[in-house]
DOSEDO-685362 format. One line per 5 residues: number of its first residue (from 1); for each residue x, y, z of N, C-alpha, C. Coordinates in Angstrom, 3 decimals. Example, Ala and Ser with C-alpha at 12.3 -4.5 7.8 and 13.67 -1.06 7.14 Angstrom:
2
1) 13.190,-5.690,7.800,12.300,-4.500,7.800,13.200,-3.300,7.800  12.850,-2.250,7.080,13.670,-1.060,7.140,12.900,0.030,7.870 .
! end
This chain:
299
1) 37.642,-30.121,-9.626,39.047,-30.003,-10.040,39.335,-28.606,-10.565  40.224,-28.305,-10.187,41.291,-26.827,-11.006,41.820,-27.118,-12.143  42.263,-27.016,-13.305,43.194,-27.400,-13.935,44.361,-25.533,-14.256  45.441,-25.465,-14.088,46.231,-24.600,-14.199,47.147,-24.427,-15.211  46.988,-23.566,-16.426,47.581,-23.496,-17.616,48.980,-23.199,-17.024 .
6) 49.604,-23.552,-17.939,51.302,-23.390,-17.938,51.681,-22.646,-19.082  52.450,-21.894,-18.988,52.553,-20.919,-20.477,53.927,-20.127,-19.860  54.836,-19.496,-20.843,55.736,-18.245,-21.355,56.363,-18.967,-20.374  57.631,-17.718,-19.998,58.740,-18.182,-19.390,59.255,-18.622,-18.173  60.081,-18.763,-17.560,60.458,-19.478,-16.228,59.758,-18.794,-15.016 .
11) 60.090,-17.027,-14.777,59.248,-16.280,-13.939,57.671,-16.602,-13.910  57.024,-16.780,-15.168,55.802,-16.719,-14.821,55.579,-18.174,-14.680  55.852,-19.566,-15.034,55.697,-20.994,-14.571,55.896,-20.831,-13.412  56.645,-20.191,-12.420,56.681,-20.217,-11.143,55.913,-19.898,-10.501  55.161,-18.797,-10.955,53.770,-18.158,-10.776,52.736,-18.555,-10.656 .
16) 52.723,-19.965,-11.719,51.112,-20.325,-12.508,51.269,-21.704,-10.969  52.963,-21.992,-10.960,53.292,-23.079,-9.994,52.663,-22.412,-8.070  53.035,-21.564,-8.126,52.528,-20.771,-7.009,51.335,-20.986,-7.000  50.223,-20.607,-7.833,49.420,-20.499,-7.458,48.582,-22.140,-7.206  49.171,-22.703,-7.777,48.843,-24.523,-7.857,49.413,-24.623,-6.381 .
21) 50.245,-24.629,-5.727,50.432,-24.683,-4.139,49.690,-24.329,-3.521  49.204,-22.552,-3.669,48.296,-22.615,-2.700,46.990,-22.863,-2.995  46.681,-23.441,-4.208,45.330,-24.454,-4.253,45.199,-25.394,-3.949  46.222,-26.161,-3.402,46.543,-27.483,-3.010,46.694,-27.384,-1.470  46.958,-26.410,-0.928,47.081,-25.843,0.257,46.073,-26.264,0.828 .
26) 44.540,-25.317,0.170,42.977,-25.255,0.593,42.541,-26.477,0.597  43.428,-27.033,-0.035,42.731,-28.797,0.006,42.026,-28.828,-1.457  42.009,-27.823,-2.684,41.441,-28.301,-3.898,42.204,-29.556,-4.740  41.468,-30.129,-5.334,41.947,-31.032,-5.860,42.775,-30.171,-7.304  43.830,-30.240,-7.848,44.541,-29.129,-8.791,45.255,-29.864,-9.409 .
31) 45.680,-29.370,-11.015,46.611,-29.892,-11.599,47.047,-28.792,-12.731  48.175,-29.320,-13.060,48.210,-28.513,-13.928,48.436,-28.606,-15.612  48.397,-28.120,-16.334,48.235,-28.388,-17.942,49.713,-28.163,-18.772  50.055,-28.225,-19.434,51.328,-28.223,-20.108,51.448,-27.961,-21.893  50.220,-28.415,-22.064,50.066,-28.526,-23.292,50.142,-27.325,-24.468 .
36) 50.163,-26.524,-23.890,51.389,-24.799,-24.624,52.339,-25.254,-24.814  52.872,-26.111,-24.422,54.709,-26.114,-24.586,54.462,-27.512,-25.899  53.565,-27.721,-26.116,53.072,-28.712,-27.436,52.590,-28.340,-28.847  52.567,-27.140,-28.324,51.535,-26.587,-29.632,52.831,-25.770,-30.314  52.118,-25.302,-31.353,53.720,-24.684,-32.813,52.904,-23.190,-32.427 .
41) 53.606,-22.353,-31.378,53.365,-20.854,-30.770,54.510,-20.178,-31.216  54.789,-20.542,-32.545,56.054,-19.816,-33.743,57.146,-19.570,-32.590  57.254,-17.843,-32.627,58.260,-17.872,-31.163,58.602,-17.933,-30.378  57.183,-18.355,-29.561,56.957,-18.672,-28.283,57.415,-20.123,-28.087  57.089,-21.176,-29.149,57.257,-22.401,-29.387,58.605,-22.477,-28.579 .
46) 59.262,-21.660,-28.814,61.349,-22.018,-28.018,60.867,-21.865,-26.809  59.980,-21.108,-26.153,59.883,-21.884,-24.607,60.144,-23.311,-23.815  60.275,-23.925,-23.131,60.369,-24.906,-22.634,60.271,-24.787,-20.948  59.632,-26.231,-20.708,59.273,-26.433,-19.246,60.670,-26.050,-18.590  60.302,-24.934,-17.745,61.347,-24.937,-16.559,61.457,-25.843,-15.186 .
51) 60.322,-25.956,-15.006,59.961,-26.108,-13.418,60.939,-27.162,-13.056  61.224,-28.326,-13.816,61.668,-29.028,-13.174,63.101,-29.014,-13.086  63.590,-27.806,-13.350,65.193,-27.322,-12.788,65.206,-27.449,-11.281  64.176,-27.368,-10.637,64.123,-27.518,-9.090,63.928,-28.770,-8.962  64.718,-29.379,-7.949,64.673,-30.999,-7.572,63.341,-30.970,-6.466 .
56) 62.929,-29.801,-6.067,62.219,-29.766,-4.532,61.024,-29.485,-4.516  60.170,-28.997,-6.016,59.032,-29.417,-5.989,58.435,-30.648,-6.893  57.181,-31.025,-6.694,56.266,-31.778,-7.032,54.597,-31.156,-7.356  54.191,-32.174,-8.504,53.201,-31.943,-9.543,52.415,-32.310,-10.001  51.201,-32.488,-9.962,50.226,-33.471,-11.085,50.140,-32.638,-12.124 .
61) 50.204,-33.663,-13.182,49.495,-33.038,-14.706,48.674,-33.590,-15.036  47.411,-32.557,-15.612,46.189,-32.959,-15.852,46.608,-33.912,-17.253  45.634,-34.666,-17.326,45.742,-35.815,-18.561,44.596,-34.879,-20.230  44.914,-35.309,-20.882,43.964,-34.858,-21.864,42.374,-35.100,-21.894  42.453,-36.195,-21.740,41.095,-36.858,-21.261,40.381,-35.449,-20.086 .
66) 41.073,-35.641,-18.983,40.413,-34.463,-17.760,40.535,-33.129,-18.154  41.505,-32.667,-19.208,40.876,-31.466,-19.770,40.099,-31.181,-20.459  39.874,-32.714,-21.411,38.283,-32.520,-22.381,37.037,-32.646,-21.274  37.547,-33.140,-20.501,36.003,-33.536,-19.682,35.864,-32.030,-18.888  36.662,-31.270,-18.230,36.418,-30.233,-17.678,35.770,-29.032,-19.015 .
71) 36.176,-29.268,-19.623,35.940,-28.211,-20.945,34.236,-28.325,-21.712  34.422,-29.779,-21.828,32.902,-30.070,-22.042,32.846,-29.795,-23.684  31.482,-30.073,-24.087,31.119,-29.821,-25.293,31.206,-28.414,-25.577  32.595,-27.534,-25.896,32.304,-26.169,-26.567,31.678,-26.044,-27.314  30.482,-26.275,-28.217,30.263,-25.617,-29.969,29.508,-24.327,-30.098 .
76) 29.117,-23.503,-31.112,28.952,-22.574,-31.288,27.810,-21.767,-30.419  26.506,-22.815,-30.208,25.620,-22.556,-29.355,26.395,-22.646,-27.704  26.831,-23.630,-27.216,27.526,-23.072,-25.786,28.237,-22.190,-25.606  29.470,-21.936,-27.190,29.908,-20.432,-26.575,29.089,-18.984,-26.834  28.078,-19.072,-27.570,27.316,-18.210,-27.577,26.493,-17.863,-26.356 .
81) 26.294,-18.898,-25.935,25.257,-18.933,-24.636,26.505,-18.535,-23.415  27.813,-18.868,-23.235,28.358,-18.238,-22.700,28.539,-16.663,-22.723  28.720,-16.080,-24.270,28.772,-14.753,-24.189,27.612,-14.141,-24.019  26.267,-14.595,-23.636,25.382,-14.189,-22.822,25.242,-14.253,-21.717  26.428,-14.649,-20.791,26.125,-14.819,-20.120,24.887,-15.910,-19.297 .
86) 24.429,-16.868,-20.392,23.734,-17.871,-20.069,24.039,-19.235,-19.407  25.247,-19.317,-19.953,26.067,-20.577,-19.388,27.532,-19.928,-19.017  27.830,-21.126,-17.976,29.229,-20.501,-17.386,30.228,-21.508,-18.007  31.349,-20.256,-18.566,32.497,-20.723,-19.145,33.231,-21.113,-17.938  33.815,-22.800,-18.915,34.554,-23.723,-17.885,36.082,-23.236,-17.966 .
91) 36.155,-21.933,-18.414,37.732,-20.879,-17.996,37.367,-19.715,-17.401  38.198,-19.781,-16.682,38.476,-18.458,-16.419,40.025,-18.123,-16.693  39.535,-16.711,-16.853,40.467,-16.023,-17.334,40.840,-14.899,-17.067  42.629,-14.771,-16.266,42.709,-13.515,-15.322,42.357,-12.032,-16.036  41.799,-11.378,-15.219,41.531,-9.992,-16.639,41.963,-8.869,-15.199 .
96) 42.006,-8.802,-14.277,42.729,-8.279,-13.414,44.160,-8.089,-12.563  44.397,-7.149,-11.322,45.398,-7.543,-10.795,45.297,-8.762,-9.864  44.263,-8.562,-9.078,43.529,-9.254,-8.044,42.409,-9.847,-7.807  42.266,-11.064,-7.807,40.800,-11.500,-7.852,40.885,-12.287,-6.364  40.191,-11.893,-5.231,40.376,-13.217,-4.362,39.004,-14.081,-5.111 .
101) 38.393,-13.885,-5.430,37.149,-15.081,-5.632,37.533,-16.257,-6.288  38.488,-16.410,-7.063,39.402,-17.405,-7.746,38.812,-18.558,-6.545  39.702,-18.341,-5.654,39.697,-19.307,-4.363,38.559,-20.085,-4.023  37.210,-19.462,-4.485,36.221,-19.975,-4.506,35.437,-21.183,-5.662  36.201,-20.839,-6.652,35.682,-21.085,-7.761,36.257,-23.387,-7.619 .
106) 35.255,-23.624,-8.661,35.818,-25.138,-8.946,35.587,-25.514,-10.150  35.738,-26.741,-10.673,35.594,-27.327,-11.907,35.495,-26.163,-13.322  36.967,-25.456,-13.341,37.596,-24.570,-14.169,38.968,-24.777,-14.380  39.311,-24.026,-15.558,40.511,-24.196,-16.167,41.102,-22.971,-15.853  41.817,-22.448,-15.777,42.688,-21.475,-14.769,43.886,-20.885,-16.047 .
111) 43.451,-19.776,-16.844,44.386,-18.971,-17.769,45.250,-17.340,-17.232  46.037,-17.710,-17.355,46.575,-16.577,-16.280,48.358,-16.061,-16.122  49.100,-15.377,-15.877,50.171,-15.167,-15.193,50.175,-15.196,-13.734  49.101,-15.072,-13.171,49.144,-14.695,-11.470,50.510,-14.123,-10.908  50.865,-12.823,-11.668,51.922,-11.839,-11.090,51.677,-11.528,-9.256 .
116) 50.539,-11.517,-9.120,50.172,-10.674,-8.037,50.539,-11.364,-6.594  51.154,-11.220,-5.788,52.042,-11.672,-4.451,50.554,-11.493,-3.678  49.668,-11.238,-3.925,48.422,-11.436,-2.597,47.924,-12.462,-3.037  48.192,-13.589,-4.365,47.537,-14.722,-4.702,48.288,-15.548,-3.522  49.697,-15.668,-2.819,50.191,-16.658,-2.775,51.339,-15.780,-1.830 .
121) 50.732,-15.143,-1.051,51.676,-14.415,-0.022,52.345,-15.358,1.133  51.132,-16.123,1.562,51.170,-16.554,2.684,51.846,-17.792,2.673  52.593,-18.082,1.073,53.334,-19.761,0.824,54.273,-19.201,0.615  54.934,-18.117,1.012,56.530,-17.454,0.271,57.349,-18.397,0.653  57.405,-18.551,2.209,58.533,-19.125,2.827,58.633,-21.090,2.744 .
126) 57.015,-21.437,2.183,56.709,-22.996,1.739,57.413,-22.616,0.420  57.097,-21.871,-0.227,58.110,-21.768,-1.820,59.252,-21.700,-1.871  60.241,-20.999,-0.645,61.558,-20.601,-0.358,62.184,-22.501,-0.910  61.202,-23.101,0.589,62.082,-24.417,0.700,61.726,-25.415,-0.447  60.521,-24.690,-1.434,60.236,-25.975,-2.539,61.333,-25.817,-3.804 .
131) 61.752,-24.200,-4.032,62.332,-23.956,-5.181,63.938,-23.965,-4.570  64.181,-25.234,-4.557,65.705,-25.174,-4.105,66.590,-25.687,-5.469  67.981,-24.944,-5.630,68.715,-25.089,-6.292,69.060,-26.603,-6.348  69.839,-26.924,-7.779,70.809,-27.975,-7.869,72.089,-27.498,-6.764  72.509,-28.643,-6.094,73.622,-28.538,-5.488,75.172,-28.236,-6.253 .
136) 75.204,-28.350,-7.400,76.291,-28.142,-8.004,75.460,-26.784,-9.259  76.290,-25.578,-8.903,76.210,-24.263,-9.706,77.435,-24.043,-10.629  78.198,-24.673,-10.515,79.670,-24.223,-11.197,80.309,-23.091,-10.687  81.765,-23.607,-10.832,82.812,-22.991,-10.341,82.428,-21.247,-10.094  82.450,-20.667,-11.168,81.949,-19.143,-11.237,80.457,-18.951,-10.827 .
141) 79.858,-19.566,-10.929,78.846,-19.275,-10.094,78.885,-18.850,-8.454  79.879,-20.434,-7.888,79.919,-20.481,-6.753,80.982,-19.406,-6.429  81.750,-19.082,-6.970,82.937,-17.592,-6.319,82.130,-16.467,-6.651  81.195,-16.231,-7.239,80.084,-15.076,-7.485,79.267,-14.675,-6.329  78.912,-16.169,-5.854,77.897,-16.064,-5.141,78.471,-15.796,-3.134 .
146) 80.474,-16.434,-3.161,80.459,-16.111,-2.150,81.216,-14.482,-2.050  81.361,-13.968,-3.222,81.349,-12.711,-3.338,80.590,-11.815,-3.118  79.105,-11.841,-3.395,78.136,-11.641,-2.723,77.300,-11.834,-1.000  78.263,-12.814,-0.977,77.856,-12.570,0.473,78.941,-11.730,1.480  79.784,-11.598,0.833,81.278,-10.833,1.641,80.906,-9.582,1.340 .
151) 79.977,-9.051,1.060,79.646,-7.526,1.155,78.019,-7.292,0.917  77.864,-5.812,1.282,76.289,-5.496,1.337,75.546,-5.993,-0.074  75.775,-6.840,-0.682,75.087,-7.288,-2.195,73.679,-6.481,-2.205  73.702,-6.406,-3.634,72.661,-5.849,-4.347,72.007,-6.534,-5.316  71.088,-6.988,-6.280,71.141,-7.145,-7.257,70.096,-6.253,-8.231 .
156) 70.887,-5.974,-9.274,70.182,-5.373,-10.370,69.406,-5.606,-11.456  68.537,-6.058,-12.014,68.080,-6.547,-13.020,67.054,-5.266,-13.917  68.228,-5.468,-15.366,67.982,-4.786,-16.634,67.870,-5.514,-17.622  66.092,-5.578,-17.939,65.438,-6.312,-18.931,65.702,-5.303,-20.617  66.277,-6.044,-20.923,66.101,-4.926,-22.337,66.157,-5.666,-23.832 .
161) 66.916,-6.523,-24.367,66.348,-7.621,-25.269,65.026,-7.516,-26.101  64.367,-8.388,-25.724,62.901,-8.513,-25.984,61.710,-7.205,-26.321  62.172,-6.753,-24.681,61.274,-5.613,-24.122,61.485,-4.501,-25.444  62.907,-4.337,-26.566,62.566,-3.047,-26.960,62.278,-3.272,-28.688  61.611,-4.758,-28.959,60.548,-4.494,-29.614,59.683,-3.761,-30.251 .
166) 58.874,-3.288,-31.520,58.351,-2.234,-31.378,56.989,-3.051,-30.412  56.405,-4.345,-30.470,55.293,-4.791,-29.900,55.518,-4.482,-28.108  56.299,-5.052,-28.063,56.897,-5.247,-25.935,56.912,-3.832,-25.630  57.412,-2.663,-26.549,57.835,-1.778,-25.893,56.777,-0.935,-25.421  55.595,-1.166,-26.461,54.027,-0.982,-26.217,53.693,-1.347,-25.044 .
171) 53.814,-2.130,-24.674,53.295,-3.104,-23.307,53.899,-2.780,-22.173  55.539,-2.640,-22.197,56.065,-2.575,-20.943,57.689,-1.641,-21.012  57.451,-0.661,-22.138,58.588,0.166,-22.269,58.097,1.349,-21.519  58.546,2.206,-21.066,58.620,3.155,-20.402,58.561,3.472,-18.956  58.902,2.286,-18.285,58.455,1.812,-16.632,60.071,1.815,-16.358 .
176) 60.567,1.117,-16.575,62.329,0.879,-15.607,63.019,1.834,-16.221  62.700,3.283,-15.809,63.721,4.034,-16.622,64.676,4.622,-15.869  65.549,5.519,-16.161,66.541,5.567,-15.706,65.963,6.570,-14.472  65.066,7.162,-14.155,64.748,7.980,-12.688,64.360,6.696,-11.895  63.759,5.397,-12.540,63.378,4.067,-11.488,64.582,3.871,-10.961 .
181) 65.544,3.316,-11.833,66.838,2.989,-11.223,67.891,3.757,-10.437  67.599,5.203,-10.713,68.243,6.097,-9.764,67.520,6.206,-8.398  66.452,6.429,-8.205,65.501,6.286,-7.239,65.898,4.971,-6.693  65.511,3.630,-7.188,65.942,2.417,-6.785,67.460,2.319,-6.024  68.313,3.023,-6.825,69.672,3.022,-5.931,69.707,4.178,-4.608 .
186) 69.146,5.280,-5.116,69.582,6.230,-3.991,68.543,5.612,-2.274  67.237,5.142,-2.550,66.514,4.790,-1.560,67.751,3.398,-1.169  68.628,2.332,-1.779,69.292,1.436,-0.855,70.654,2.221,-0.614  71.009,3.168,-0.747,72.556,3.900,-0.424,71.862,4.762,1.081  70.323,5.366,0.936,69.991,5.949,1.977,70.039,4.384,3.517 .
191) 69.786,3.227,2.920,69.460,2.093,4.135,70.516,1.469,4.017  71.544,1.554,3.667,72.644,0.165,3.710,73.696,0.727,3.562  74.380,0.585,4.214,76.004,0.884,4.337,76.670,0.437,3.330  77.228,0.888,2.251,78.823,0.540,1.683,77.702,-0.534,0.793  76.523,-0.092,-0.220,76.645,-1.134,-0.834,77.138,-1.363,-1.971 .
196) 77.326,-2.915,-2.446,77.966,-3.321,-4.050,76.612,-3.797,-4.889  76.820,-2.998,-6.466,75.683,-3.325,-7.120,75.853,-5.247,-8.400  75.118,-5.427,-7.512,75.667,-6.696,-9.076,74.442,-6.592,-10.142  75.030,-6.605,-11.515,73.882,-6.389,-12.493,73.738,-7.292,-12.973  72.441,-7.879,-13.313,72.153,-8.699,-14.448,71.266,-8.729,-15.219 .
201) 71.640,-9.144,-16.448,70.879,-8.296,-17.869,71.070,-9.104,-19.357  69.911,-8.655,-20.442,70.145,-9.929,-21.526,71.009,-8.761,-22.556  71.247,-7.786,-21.812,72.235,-7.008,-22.653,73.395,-6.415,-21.639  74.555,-7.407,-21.098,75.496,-6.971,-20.665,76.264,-5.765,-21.126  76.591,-5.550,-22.434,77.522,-4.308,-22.833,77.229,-3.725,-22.391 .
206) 75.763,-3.529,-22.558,75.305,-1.810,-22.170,75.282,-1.988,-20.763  75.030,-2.441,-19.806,75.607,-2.595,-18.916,77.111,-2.083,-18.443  78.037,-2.531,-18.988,79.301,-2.298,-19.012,79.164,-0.491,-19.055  79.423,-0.467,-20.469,79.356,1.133,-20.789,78.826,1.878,-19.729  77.113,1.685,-19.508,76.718,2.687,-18.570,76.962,2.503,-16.974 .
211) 77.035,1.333,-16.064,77.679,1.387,-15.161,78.911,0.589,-15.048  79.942,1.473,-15.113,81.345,0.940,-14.979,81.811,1.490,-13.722  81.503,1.819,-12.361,82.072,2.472,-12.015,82.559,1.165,-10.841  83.203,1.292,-10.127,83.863,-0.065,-8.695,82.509,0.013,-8.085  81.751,0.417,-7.796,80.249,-0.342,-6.851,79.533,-1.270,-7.956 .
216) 80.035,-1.035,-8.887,78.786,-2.152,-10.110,79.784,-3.470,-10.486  79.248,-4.820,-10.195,79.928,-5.805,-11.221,78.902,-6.495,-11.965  79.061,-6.261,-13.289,77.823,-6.746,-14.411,78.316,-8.299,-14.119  77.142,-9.353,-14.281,76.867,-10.647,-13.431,76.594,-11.755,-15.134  77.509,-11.847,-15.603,77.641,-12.773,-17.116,78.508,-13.957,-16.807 .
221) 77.630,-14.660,-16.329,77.734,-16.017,-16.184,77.099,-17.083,-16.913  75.677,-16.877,-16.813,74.755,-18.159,-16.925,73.650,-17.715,-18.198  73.916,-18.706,-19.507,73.619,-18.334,-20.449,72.867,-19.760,-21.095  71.450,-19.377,-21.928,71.005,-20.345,-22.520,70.423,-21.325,-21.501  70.177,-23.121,-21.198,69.339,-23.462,-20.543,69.923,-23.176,-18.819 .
226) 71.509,-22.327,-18.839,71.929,-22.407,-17.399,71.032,-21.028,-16.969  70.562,-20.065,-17.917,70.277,-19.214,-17.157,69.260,-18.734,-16.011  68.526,-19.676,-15.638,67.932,-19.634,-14.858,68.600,-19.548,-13.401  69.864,-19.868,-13.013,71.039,-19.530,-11.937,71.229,-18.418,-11.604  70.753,-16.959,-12.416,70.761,-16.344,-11.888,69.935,-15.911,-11.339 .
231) 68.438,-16.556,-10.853,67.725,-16.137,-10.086,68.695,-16.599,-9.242  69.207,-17.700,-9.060,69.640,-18.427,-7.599,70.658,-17.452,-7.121  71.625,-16.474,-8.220,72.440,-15.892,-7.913,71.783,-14.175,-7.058  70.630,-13.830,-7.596,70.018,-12.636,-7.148,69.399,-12.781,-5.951  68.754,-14.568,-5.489,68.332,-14.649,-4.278,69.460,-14.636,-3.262 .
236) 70.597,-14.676,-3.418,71.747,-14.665,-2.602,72.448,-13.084,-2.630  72.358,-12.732,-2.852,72.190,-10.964,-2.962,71.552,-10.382,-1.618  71.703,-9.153,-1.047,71.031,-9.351,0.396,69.505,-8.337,0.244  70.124,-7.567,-0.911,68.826,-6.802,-0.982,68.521,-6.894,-2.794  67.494,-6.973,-3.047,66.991,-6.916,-4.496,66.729,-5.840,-5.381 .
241) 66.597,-5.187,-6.632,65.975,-3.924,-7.390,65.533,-4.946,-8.503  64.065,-5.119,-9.035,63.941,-6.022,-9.677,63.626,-4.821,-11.037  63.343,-5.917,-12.257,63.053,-4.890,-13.629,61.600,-5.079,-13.575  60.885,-4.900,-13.981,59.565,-4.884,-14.794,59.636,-6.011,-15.383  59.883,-7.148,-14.626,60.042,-9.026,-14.954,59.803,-9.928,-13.881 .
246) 59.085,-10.998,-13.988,58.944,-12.162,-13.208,60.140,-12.809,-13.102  61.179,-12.646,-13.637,62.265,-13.880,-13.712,63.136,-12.963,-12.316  63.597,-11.374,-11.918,63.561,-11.056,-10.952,62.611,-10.851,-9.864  61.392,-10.720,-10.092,60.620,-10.765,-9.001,60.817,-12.101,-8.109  61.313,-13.717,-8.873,61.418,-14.498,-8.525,62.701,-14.631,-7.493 .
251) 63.964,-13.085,-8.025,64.969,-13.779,-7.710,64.889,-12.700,-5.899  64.366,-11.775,-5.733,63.979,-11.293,-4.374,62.848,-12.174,-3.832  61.787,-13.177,-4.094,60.634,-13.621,-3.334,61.806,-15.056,-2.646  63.073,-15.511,-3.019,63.470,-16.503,-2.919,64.880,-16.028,-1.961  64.758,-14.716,-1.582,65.962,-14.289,-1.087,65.114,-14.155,0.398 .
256) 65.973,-15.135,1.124,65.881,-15.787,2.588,66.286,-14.582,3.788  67.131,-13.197,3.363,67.390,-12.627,4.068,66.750,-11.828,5.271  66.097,-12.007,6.243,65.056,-11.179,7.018,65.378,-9.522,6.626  66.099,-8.889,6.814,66.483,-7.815,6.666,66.193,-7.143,5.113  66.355,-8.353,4.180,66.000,-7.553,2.622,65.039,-6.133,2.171 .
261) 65.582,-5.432,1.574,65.202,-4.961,0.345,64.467,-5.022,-0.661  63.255,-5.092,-0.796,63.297,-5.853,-2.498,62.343,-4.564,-2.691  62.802,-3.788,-4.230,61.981,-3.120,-4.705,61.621,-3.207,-6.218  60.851,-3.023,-6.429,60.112,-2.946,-7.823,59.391,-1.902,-8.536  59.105,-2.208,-9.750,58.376,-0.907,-10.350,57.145,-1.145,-10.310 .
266) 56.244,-0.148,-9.794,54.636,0.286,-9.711,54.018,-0.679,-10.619  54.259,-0.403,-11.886,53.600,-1.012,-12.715,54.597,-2.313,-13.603  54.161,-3.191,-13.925,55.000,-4.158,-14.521,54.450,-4.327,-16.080  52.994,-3.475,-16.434,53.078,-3.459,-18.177,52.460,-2.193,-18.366  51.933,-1.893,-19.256,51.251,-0.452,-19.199,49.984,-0.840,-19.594 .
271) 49.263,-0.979,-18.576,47.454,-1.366,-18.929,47.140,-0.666,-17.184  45.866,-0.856,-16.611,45.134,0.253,-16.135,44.817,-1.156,-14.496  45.957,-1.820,-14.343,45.463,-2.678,-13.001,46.311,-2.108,-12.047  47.361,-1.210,-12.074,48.181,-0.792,-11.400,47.862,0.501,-10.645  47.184,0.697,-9.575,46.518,1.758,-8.950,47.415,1.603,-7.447 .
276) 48.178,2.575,-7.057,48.810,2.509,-5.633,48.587,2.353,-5.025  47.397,2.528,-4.898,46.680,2.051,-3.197,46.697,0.594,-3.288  46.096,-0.008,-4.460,45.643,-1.580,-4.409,47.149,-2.240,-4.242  48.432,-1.854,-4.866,49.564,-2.127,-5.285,50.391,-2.366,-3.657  50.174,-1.173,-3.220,50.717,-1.412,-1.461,50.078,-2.021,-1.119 .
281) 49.015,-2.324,-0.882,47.918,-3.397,-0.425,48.216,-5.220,-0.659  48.356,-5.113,-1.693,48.791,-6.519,-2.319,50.751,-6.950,-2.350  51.515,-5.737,-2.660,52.636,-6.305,-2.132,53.425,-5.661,-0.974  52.616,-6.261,-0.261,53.293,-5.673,1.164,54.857,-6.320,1.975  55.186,-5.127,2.144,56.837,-5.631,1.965,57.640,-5.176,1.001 .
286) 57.580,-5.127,-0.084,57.978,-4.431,-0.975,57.980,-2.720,-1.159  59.089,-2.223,-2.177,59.339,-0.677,-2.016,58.760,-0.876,-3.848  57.760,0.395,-3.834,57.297,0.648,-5.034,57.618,1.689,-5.816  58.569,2.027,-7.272,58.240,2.699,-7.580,58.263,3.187,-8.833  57.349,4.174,-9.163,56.922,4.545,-10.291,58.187,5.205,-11.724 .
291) 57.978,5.341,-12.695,58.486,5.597,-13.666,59.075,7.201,-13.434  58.815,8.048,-12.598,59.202,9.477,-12.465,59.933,8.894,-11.356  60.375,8.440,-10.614,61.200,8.222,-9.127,60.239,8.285,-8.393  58.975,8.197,-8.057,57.836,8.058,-6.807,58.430,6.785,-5.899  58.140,7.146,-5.199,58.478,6.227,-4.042,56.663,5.742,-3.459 .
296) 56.290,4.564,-3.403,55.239,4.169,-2.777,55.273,2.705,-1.966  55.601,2.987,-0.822,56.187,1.358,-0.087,54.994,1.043,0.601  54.927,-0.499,0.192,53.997,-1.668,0.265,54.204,-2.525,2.000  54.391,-1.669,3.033,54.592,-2.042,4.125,53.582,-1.782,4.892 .
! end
């Protein structure tokens, strides 16, 4: 058995969910765990299960019982003998960008984000049809969304909230800056005719203020447990610019358009897994680029 932790927010449950598909794919027997969203994780604690905003997938959850039994007797001598390397710990735990050996592995507990599109490349279009919307989006949603299709749509996503932290900003401040997003726009004005930018962001004003001009409409609709709609609203967009976030990476991997766009930044935190070569390698298809305006496409 697999068992697959579930943890943080909607982008990355989709992720941890991804990668439970294509373990289920190989024919492993898989499930997944939940029990983060149980525990008192102070601010994290306001998380809550997303997944099942989608009517179109399906799930086992491991029971408590099968996670004590996969886990086994931890005490001080087994984890010692683990950090010798004497006995093998019944986790693993992602410490890379890329691991294919995962695939190999069995009777482990599975701790992780699995950001990486070479875990689960080959289920994009099985994910397209599992993560399907509620049929009813609301009124403004739905005139948003056929607004978006009546012209070259774009979507923008500006993470800033959270991210400017003094802790987050450590981690993942200095990547979507304003040469990403200029770069990001001038590479889709060089491929697409006449396009319109739609933004979306957990700080609309600034939004407002800095792009006001008629190609930008800042996208403030869907707030609190609706907000997850605007992935649905960015996958309907024809081409993508995602932030240095899973909750857009989600909303270009779900955008059906053959022709798309989708670009992103090189790196998505500031730690040492982000090397260009491996980066085109693993998201192929995608336009990469770096914090100075580098351009490095994953085709």
């Amino acid at each position: 058995m697999i068992i697959i932790k579930v943890n943080g927010g909607l982008g990355n449950q989709l992720q941890q969910y991804a990668l439970y598909d294509k373990m289920k794919s190989l024919g492993k027997e898989v499930k997944l765990d939940f029990s983060w969203f149980q525990k008192d994780m102070g601010k994290a604690s306001r998380r809550k299960i997303e997944l099942d905003y989608f009517p179109g997938i399906s799930y086992e959850e491991a029971s408590k019982e099968e996670i004590r039994k996969l886990m086994g007797n931890r005490n001080i001598v087994a984890k010692g003998l683990e950090k010798l390397h004497l006995k093998s710990s019944p986790t693993y735990v992602e410490h890379q960008m890329y691991d294919p050996g995962i695939f190999d592995l069995d009777n482990k507990i599975f701790e992780g984000y699995w950001a990486c599109e070479g875990y689960y490349a080959d289920r994009i279009s099985n994910l397209q049809e599992q993560l399907e919307f509620p049929s009813k989006i609301g009124d403004r949603n739905e005139r948003m969304e056929e607004k978006m299709q009546n012209c070259n749509s774009v979507s923008i996503h500006i993470r800033r909230g959270d991210y400017l932290t003094e802790d987050n900003r450590k981690m993942f401040g200095g990547i979507c800056t304003e040469e990403y997003y200029e770069a990001a726009m001038k590479k889709i004005r060089e491929e697409v005719e006449n396009p319109k930018f739609f933004i979306f962001s957990d700080d609309p004003e600034y939004c407002r203020k800095n792009y006001s001009a008629d190609e930008f409409t800042v996208v403030d609709i869907n707030r609190g447990s609706d907000s997850y709609l605007d992935i649905y609203l960015m996958s309907q967009c024809k081409h993508n610019i995602c932030a240095n976030s899973t909750f857009s990476f989600w909303g270009a991997r779900l955008n059906q358009n053959k022709e798309k766009l989708m670009i992103r930044p090189l790196k998505q935190k500031n730690c040492d897994w982000y090397v260009p070569e491996k980066m085109k390698e693993l998201w192929k298809g995608w336009i990469l680029i770096d914090e100075s305006g580098k351009y490095y496409e994953g085709r």
